[in-house]
KESESE-638234 format. One record per residue (C-alpha): residue number from 1; z, x, y. Coordinates in pm, 1 decimal, padded with zeros to 6 digits. Layout:
KESESE-638234
<NUM,<Z,X,Y>>
...
end
This chain:
KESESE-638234
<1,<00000.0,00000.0,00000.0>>
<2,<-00100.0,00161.4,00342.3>>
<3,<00211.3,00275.3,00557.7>>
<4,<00303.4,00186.9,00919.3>>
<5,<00516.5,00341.0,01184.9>>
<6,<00754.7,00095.2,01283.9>>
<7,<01160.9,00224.0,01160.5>>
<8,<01387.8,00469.9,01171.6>>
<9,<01688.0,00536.2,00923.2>>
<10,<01979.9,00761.4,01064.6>>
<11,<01788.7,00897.8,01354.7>>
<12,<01473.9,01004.4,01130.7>>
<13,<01170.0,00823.7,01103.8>>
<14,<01014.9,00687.9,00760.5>>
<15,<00702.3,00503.9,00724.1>>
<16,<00715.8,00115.5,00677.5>>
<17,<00528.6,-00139.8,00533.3>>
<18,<00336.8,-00335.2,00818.4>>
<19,<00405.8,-00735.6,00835.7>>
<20,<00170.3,-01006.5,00750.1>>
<21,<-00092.6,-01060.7,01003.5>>
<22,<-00060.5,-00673.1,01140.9>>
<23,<-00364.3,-00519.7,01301.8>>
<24,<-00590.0,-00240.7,01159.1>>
<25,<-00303.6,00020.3,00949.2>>
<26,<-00478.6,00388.0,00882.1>>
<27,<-00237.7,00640.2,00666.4>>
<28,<-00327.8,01025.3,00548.6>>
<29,<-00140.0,00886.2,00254.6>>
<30,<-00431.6,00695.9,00158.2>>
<31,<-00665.6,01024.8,00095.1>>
<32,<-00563.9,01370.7,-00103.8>>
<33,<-00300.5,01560.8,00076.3>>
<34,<-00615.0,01887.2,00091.3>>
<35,<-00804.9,01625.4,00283.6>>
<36,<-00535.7,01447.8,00489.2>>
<37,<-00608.9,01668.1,00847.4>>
<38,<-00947.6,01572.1,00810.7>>
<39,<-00937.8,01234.0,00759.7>>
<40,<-00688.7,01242.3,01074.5>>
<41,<-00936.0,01420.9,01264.9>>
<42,<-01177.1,01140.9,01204.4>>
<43,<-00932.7,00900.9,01270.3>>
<44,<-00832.0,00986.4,01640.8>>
<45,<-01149.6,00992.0,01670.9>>
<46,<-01252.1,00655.0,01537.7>>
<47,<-00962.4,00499.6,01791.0>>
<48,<-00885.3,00655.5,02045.5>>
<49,<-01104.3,00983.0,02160.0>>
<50,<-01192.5,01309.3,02003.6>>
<51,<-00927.2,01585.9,02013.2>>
<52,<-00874.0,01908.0,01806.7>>
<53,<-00523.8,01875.5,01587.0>>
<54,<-00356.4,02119.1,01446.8>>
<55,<-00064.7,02194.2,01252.4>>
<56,<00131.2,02485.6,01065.3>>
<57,<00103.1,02303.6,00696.6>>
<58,<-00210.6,02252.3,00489.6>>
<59,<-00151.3,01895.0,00508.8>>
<60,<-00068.9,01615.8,00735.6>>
<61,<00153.1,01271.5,00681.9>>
<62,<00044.2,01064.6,00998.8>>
<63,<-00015.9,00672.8,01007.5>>
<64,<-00175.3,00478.4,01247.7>>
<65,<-00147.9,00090.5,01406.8>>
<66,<-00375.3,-00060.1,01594.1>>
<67,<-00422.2,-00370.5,01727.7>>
<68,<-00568.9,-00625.8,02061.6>>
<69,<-00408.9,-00768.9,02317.7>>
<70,<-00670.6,-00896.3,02620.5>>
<71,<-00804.8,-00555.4,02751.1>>
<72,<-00538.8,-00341.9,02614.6>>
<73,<-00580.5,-00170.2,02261.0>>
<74,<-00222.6,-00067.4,02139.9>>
<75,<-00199.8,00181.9,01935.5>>
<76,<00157.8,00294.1,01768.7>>
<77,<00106.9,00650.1,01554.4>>
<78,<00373.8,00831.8,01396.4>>
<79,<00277.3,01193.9,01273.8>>
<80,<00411.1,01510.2,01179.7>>
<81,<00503.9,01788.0,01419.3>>
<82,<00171.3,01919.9,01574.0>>
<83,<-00070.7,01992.4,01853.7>>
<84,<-00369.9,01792.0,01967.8>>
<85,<-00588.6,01940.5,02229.5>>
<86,<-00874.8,01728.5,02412.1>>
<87,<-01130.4,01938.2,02520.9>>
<88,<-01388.2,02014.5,02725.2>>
<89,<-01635.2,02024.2,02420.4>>
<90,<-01519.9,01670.1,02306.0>>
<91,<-01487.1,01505.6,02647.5>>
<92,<-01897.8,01599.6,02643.1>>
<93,<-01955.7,01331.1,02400.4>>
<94,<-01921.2,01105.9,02661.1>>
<95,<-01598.9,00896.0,02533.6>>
<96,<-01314.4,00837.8,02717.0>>
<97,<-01331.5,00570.0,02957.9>>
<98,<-00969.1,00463.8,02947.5>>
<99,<-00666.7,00549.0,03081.2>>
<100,<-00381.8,00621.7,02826.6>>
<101,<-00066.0,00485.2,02919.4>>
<102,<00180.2,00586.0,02651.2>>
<103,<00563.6,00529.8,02569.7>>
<104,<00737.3,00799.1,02368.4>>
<105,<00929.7,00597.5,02062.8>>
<106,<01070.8,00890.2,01911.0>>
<107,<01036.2,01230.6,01889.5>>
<108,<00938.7,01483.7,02210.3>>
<109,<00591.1,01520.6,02346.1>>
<110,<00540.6,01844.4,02564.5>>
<111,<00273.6,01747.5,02776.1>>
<112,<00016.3,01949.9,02961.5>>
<113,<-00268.6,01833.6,03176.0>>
<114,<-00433.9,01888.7,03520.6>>
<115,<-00184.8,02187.7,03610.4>>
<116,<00135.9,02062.2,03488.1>>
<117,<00393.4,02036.9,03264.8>>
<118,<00633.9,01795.9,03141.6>>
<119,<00842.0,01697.3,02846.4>>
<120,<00831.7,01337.4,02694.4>>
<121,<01168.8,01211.2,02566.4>>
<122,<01246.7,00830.6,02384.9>>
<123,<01162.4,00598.7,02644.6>>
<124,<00940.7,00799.5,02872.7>>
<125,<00620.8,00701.0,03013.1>>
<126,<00329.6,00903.7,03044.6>>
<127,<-00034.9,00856.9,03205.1>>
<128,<-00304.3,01042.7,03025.9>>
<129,<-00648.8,01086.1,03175.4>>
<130,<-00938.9,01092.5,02894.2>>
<131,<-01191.0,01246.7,03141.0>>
<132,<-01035.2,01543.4,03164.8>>
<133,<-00861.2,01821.5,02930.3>>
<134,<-00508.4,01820.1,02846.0>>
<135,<-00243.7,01943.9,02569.3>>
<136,<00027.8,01788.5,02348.9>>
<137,<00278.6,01984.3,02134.7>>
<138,<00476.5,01766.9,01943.3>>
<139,<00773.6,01985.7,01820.5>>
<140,<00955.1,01722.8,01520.4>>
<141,<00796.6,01429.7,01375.0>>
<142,<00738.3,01163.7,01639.8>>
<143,<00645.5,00813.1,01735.3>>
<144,<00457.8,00715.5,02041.3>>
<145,<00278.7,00395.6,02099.8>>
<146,<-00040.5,00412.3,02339.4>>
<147,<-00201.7,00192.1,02556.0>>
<148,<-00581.1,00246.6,02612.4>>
<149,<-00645.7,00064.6,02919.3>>
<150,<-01014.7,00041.4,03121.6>>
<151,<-00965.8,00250.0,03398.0>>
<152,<-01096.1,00009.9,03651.9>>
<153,<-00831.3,-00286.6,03607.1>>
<154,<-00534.0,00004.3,03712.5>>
<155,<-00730.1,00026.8,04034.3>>
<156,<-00617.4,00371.0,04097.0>>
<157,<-00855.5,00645.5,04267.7>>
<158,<-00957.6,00941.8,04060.7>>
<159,<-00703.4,01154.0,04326.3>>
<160,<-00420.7,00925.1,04266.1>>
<161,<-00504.8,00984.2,03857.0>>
<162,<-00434.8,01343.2,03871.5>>
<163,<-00101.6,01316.9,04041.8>>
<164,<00033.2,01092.7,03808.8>>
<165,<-00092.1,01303.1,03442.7>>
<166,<00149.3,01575.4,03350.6>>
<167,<00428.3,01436.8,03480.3>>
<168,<00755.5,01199.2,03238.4>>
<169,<00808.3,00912.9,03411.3>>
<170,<01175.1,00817.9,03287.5>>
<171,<01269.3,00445.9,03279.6>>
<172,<01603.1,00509.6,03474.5>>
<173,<01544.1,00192.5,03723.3>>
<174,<01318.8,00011.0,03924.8>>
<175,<00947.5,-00038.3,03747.3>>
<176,<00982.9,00227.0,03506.6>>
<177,<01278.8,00037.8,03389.5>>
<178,<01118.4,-00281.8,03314.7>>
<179,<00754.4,-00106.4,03184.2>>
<180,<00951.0,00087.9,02928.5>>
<181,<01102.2,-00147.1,02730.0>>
<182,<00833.2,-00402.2,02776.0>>
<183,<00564.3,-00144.1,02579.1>>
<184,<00791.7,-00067.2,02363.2>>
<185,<00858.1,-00389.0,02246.5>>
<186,<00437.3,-00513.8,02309.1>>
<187,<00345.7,-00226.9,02090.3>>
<188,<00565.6,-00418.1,01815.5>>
<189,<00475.8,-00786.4,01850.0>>
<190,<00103.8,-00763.6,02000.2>>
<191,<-00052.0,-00928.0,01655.3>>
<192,<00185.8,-01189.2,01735.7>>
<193,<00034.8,-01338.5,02054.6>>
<194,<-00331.4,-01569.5,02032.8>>
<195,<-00555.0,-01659.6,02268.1>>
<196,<-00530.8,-01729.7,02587.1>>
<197,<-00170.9,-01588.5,02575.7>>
<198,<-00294.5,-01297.7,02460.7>>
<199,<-00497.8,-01231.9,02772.4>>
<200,<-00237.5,-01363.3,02992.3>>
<201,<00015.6,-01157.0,02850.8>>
<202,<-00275.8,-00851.6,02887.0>>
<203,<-00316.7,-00911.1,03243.3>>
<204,<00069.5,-00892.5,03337.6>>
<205,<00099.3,-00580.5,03155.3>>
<206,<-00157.0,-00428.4,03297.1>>
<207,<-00057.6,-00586.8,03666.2>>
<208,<00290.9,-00418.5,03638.7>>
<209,<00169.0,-00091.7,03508.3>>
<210,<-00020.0,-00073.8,03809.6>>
<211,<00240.8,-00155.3,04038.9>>
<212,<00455.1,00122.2,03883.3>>
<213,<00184.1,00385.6,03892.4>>
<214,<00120.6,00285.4,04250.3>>
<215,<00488.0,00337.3,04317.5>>
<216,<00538.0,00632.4,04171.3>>
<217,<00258.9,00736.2,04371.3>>
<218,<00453.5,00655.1,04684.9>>
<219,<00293.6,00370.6,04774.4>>
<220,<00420.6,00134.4,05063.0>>
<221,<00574.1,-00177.6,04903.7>>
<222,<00316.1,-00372.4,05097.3>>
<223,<00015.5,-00231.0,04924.1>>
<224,<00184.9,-00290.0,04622.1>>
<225,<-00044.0,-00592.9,04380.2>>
<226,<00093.7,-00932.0,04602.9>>
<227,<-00022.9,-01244.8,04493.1>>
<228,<-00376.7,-01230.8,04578.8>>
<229,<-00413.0,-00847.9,04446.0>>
<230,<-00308.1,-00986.6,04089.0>>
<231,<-00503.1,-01299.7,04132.1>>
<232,<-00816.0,-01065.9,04218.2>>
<233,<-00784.5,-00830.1,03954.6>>
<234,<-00755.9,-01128.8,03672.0>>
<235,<-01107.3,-01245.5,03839.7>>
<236,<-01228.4,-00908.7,03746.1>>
<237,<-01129.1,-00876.0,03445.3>>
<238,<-01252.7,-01236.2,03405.1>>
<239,<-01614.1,-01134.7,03511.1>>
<240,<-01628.7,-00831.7,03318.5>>
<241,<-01568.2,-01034.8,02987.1>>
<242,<-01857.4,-01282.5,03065.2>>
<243,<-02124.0,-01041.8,03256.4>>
<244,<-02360.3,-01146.1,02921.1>>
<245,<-02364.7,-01498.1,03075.7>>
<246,<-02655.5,-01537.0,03319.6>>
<247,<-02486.9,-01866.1,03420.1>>
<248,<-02188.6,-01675.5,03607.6>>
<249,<-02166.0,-01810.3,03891.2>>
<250,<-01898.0,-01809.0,04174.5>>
<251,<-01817.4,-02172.0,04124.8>>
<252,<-01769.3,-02114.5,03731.5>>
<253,<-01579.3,-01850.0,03806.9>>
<254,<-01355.4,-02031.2,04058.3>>
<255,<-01335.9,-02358.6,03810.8>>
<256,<-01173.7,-02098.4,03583.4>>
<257,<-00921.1,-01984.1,03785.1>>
<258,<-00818.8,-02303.2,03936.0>>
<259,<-00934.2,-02199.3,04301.0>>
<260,<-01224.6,-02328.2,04528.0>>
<261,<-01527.7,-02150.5,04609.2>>
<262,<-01449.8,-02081.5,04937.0>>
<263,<-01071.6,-01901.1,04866.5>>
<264,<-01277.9,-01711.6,04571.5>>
<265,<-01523.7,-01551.4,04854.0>>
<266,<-01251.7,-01485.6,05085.8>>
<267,<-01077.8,-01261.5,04790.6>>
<268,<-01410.1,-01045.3,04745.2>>
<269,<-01476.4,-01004.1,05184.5>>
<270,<-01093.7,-00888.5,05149.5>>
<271,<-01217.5,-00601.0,04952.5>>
<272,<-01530.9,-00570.0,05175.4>>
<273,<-01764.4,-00710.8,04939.3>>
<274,<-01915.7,-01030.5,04765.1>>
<275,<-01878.4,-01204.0,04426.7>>
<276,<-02223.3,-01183.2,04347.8>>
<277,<-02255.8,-00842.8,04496.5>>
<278,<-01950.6,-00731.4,04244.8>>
<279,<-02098.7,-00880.7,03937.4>>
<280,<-02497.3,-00715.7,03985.1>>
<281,<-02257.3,-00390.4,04033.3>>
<282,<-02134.6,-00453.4,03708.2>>
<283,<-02419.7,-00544.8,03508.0>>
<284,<-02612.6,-00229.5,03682.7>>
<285,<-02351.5,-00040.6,03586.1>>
<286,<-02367.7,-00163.4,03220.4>>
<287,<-02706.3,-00157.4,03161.9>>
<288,<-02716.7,00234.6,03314.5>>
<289,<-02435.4,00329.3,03027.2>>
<290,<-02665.4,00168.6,02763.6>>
<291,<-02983.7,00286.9,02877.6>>
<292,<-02818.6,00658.4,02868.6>>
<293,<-02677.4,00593.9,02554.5>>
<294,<-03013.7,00506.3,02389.7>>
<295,<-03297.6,00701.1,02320.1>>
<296,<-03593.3,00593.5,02454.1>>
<297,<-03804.0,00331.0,02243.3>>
<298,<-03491.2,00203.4,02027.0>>
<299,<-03383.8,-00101.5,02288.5>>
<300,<-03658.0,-00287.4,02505.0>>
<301,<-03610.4,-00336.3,02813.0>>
<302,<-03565.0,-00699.3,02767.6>>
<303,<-03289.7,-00714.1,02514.6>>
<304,<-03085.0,-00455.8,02761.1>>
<305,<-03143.1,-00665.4,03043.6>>
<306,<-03053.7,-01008.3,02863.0>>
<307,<-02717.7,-00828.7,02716.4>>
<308,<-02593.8,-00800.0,03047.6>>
<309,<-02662.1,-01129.8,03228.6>>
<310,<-03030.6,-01067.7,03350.4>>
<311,<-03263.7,-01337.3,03296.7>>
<312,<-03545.0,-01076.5,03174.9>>
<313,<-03662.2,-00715.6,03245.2>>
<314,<-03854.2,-00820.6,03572.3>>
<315,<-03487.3,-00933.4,03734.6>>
<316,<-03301.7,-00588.7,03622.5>>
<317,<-03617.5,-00383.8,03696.6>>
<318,<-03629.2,-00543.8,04086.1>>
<319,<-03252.5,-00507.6,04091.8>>
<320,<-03246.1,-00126.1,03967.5>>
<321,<-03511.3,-00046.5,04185.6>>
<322,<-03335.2,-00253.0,04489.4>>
<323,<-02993.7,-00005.9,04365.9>>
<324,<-03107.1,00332.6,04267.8>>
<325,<-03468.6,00361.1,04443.5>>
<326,<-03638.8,00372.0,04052.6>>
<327,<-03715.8,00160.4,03765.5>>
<328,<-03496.4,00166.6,03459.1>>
<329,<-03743.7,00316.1,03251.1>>
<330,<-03791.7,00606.9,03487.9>>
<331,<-03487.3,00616.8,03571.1>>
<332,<-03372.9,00673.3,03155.5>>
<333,<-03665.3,00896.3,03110.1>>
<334,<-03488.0,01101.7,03380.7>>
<335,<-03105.6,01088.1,03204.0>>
<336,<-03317.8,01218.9,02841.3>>
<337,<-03529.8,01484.0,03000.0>>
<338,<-03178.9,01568.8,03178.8>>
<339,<-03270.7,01539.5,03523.2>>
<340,<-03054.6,01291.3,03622.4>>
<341,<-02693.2,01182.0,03603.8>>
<342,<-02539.9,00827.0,03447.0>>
end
């Protein structure tokens, strides 16, 4: 039976069997102890990014949760002492659009990334930034419980990301006090929650881890999420799930969130911008990642621009022309022959 991460006896940690209903469970235990690093390599790779392990034995007793919640993919491991390493060569492979925001259940985490050092203890929170390098020594067997999060809904700039990796963020009061414990305990009963309180639940989590990485950044209270900020960033979120539907409109979008039309634009010229301005961003955006991710002649045209909420190739070819001053084609002929950056 495959083993999960989820007790401790006596202050040491011992695999358990995962309850009924549990989300994907991965184990070393499951392959030949000469093949168990391998395997775990592939692993890490399979869910969350790639990263170079290593270890002082010839083998390697890890496990592995994982499950949904809304935009969040939790992810509990609990391995032997060890070192991963992301690297330059694997961040070249082009994953790693999320943020890791991770609780340490047990165990210490030394971590090292854009310049600095710190030292995860039980309870402490740490943001990890999957576009860049960065270094973990785990010392003793641990447990830490990870939340991939897309890196847009934290609404953070790339400058406020690098002050806020390297560092333990201890849960001694205020935010970090009430984040802590609330992973903790998320990580344990995610599979628990269905639709839409899933996604409801999601969006808080991901509201309040916000709020704490803005405050730890120093932010004014004020420009803390207020009522409208988390109401915006749900729309988002909202949009991005639905950008396949060419029938997104502001007033379905409104509808859904129990708001007129009118209070809906008013959120967008706020941020300097317009609903349907946003969303063509989005699907633009979309349809560049999977045009560079495809080789040319294995996706028309068509079926890329219908994926994304485009009535045909005519309306993303006039709109990527309108955006980037080229047509897709050219423009992906470009990203292939490497000319050209996505």
């Amino acid at each position: 039976m495959p083993t999960a991460i989820d007790s401790h006896e006596e202050g040491r940690l011992r695999p358990a069997v995962p309850a009924s209903g549990r989300g994907t469970v991965l184990t070393t235990r499951s392959v030949a102890p000469s093949e168990s690093l391998d395997y775990w390599h592939d692993v890490v790779l399979d869910t969350l990014v790639g990263m170079d392990i290593t270890t002082e034995g010839r083998t390697y007793d890890a496990a592995m949760r994982t499950d949904r919640l809304g935009n969040l993919q939790i992810t509990t491991v609990e391995c032997d002492p060890g070192q991963v390493h992301r690297t330059p060569r694997a961040i070249a492979h082009g994953d790693g659009r999320q943020v890791f925001v991770a609780v340490q259940g047990a165990g210490r985490a030394q971590v090292e990334q854009d310049g600095r050092t710190t030292e995860l203890r039980t309870g402490d929170i740490g943001f990890f930034e999957t576009v860049r390098p960065f270094r973990t020594v785990y010392p003793e067997r641990f447990r830490m419980k990870i939340f991939a999060v897309p890196r847009a809904l934290l609404q953070l700039p790339d400058t406020g990301l690098r002050q806020l990796t390297g560092r333990s963020i201890r849960p001694t009061g205020g935010l970090p006090a009430l984040l802590a414990p609330t992973l903790d305990r998320l990580a344990d009963t995610s599979a628990s929650y269905a639709a839409p309180t899933a996604d409801r639940l999601a969006e808080s989590v991901i509201d309040l881890m916000a709020a704490t990485a803005a405050d730890q950044l120093g932010a004014d209270p004020a420009e803390l999420p207020g009522a409208d900020g988390v109401l915006l960033l749900r729309i988002r979120t909202y949009i991005r799930w639905h950008l396949s539907d060419p029938g997104l409109t502001p007033a379905v979008i409104a509808d859904a969130h129990g708001i007129s039309v009118r209070c809906l634009h008013r959120l967008f010229e706020a941020e300097d911008s317009t609903v349907c301005r946003w969303i063509r961003e989005q699907r633009l955006r979309e349809c560049r990642q999977e045009l560079a991710a495809r080789p040319p002649g294995s996706v028309t045209l068509g079926q890329v621009a219908r994926r994304w909420g485009f009535t045909g190739p005519a309306g993303l070819a006039k709109a990527f022309r309108n955006s980037f001053g080229l047509s897709p084609t050219d423009w992906r002929d470009r990203v292939w022959a490497g000319g050209a950056s996505c």
